[in-house]
N, C-alpha and C positions, 0 to 999 in steps of 0.2 A: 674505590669500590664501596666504601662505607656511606660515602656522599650518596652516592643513587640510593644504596638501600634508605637511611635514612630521608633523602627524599621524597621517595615510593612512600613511605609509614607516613609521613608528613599530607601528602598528595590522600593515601587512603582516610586519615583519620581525618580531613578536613571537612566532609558532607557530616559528618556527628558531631562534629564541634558546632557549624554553623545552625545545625538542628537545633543544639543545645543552646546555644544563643536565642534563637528566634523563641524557645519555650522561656528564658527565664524572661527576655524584653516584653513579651506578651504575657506575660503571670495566667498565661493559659489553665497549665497545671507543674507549672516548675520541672525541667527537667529531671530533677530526682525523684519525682513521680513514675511510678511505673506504668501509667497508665496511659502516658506520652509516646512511650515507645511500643506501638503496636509493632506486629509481624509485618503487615503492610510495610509500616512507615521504617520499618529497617530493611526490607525487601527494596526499598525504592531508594535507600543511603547506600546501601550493601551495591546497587548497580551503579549510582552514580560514584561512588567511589572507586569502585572497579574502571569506570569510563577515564576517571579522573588518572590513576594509575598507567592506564593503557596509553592515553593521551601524554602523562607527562614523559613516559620511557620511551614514545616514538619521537617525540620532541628531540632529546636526547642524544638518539641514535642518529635524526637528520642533521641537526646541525652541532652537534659534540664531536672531538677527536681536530686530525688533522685535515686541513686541505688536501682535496682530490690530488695535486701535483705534487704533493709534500713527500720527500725522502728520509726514509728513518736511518740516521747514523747510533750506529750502538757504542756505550760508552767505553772507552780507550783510555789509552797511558799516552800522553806527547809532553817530551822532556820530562818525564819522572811525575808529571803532573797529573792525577784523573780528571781527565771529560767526563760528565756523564752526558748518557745517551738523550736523543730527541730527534726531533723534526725538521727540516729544514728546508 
């Protein structure tokens, strides 16, 4: 569970990083400028990260987990020994 989250943050924070890139490559006004980050231009990171999010947790959901045919065995004791559970 901590994977997806952290992936999501990773997925979200990635349109401001790459802004931030593109301001330092360009010596435009240097990303610690605050004069870079209009309303605009975080209204337009603010969605594409969103899209980014939205895209990467459907991703996820289609082809993550098990195969449509796949039976869940829960885990058990056989000869004194634990199975743990899965797919199969």
């Amino acid at each position: 569970m901590i994977r997806q989250l952290l992936i999501g943050i990773a997925l979200f924070l990635a349109p401001f990083a790459v802004y931030a890139l593109y301001l330092w490559a360009t010596e435009e006004a240097g990303p610690a400028k605050g004069s870079s980050w209009t309303p605009l231009a975080l209204r337009w990171l603010t969605i594409a990260a969103l899209m980014l999010v939205i895209a990467g947790f459907a991703l996820w959901v289609e082809h993550g987990g098990a195969p449509p045919d796949a039976i869940y065995v829960p885990a058990h004791m056989e000869n004194g020994q634990f199975v743990p559970g899965g797919f199969k």
